[in-house]
Structures are given as structure tokens and as C-alpha cells.
N, C-alpha and C positions, 0 to 999 in steps of 0.2 A: 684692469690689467695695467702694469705699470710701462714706461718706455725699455726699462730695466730687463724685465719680462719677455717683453717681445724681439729683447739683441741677445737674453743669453739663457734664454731657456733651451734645455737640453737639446729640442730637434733644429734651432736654427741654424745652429753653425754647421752643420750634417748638411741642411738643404742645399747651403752654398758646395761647398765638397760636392753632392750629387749629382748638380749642372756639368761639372767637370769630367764625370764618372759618364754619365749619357754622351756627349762627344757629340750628337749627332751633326751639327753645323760644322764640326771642329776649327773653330772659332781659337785664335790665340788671346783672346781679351774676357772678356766679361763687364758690362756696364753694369755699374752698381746705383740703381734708380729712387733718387729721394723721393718720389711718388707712394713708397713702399715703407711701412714702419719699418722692417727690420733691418732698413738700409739710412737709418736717420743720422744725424753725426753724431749722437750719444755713439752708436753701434761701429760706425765706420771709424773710431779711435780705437779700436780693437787694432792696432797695426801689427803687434806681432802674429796674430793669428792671421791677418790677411796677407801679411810676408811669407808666411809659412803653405800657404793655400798657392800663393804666385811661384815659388821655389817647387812644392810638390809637381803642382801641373805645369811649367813652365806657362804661364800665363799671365796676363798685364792687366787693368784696369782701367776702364773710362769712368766718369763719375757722371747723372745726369741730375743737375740740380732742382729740386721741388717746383714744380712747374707752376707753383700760385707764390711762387717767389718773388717780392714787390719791395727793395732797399730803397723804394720812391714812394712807399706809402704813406700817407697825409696823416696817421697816428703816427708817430715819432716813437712811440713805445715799440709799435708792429715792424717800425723801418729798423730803430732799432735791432729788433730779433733773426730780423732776416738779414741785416748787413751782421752780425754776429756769426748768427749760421754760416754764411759764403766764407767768411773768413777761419771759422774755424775747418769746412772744406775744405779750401784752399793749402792749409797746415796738413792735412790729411793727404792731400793729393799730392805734395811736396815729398813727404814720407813716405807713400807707394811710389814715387815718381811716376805718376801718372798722367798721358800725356794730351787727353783733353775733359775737357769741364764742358758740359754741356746746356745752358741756359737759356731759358725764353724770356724775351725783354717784353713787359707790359707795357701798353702806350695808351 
């Protein structure tokens, strides 16, 4: 299954909507957790649909960054992809104006 697959295969974008539908915490945000394929930044440059989900539900966004995220890693190719990644976040997060990035520093 491709990354493709798993942002826009027909039940994903449903599942996010659903969260909102259940209410139970009634939570004004939603963190959207890079731990999770269908929340990878292929997926999360969907910004119209996630403006469209923020406007319907009157609700905001936190973003949590993939928690084996390492822009200090000793491959240069892997620091590479990860300081890519953050950055292309970061562009993402600007776009929902969203008002924290969440990251664990590796030491």
C-alpha cells in the first residue's frame, strides 16, 4: 500500500470528520499525530480539506511531530529527510495557522 493510499483512500478523510461527530471530550482542537501514516506530511498538505474540516467544526489544530524524528542524525541522507519533513510541517502548520508543533528532542 502506497503513502498515497493510506491519505486518500475513500474512509480516511471520513475518519478525521468522525472525531468531530463523536464530541465526547468536546475538545476545540485536534492534534494531528505524525506517529500515524495517515497523518504523514504527504497527507497533511491536503490544506483545503483540512480548512474545510476547521471552518465546519469550528476547530484548530496542533501538529505532533514523528517521535523518531532525529535532523541530528549521523546519516546525512536520514538528517536530511527529517529536517525536510519539519520543514515541510512547519509550511503546513503556517497554512492551518496552527498554534503548536509538538517535538521530542533526541539526545
Amino acid at each position: 500500500m502506497s503513502i498515497f493510499d493510506l491519505c486518500y483512500r475513500e474512509n480516511r478523510p471520513e475518519y478525521l470528520h468522525k472525531k468531530f461527530e463523536y464530541g465526547v471530550l468536546d475538545l476545540s482542537f485536534v492534534e494531528l499525530n505524525m506517529n500515524l501514516p495517515q497523518y504523514q506530511a504527504e497527507c497533511l498538505e491536503n490544506i483545503p480539506y483540512l480548512k474545510s474540516l476547521q471552518e465546519q467544526y469550528q476547530i484548530g489544530y496542533t501538529i505532533h511531530l514523528d517521535e523518531n524524528l532525529n535532523v541530528c542524525d549521523f546519516n546525512k541522507a536520514v538528517a536530511k529527510a527529517y529536517t525536510d519533513t519539519v520543514v515541510r510541517t512547519i509550511q503546513v502548520a503556517k497554512a492551518l495557522e496552527v498554534p503548536v508543533l509538538n517535538m521530542h528532542m533526541r539526545i
